[in-house]
C-alpha positions in Angstrom: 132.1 132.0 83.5 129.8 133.0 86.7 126.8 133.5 83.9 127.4 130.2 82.9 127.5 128.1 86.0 124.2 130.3 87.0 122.6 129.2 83.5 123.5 125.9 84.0 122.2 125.6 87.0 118.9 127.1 85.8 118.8 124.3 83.2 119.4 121.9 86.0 116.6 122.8 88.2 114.0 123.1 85.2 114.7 119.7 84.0 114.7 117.9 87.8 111.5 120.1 88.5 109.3 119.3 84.9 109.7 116.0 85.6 106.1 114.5 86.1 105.4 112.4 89.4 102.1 111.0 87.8 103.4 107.5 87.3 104.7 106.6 90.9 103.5 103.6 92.4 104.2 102.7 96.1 103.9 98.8 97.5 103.1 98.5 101.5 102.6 95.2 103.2 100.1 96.3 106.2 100.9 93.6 109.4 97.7 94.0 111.3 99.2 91.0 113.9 100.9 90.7 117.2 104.0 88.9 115.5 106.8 90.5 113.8 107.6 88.9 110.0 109.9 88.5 107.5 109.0 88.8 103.9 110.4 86.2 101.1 110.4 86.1 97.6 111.5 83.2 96.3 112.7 82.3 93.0 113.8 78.5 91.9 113.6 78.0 95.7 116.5 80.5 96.4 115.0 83.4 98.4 115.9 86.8 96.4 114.8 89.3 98.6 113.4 89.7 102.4 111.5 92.5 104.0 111.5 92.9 108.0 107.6 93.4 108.7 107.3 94.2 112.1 104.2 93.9 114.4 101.4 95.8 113.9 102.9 98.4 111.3 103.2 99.3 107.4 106.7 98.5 105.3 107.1 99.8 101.9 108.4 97.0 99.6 108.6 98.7 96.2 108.5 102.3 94.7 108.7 102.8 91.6 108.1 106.7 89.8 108.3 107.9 86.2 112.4 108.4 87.0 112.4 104.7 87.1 109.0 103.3 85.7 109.1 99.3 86.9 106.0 97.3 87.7 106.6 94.7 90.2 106.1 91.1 88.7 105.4 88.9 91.4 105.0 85.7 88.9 108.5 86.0 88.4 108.5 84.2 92.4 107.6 81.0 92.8 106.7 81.6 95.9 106.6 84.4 98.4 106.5 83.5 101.8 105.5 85.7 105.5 107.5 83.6 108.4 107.6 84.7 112.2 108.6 82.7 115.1 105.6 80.7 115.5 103.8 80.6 112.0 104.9 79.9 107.7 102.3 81.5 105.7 103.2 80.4 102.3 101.7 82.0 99.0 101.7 79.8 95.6 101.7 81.3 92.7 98.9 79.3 91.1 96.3 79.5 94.9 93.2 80.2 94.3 92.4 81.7 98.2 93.6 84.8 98.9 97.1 85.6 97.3 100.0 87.8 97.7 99.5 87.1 93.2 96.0 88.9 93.3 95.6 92.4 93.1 92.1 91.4 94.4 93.2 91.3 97.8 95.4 94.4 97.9 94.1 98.0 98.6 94.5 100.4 96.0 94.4 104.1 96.8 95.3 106.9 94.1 96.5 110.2 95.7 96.3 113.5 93.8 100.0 115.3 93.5 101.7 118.9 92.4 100.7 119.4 88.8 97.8 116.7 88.2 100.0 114.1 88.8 99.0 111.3 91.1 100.5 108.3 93.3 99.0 104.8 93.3 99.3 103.3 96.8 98.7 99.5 96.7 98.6 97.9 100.5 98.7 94.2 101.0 97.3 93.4 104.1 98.7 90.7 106.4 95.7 90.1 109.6 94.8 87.5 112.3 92.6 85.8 109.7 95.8 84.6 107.5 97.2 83.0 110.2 94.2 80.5 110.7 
């Protein structure tokens, strides 16, 4: 019975450890101001889900690995929305300025992991030039 449980065990840790990391991807929003912020998503004009983004600082908003392979679909929001005590920056779905939507104006940086596997970090940066 003790062989068992050990070769059980083995089986275990082979299957966790084989599993490959290469199709994580990792969401920040980057606050680059002197304001703290919450994050909205909203959907039919309900807000689904908030994010505290505090001053000056990086909050992760979504992960998603090959456990749990998702892709975030913002178009799913009609809009998302950065608020702090003094300022409503509001992103449309359909803007054509620089969008929350637009992988355009996120940062993408791929980072090499254990067995040629890599992580895709996307960064959406919030700075003093959104708030004009």
């Amino acid at each position: 019975m003790n062989s068992l449980i050990k070769y059980l065990a083995g089986l275990t840790f082979i299957a966790i450890s084989a599993c490959d990391p290469s199709d994580t991807l990792i969401y920040f929003v980057e606050n680059q101001t002197d304001e703290n912020y919450e994050l909205a998503f909203y959907e039919s004009g309900v807000a689904d889900e908030k994010f505290e983004i505090p001053e000056n600082s990086k909050t992760k908003i979504f992960e998603s690995s090959a456990l749990s392979p998702e892709i975030p679909n913002w178009d799913t929001y009609d809009s998302i929305v950065f608020v702090s005590s003094s300022k409503r920056i509001v992103y449309k779905n359909n803007d054509d300025d620089k969008t929350f939507y637009n992988y355009d104006y996120w940062e993408q940086k791929t980072e090499t992991t254990r067995r040629n596997g890599s992580t895709d970090v996307f960064t959406f940066i919030l700075s003093e030039e959104d708030l004009n």
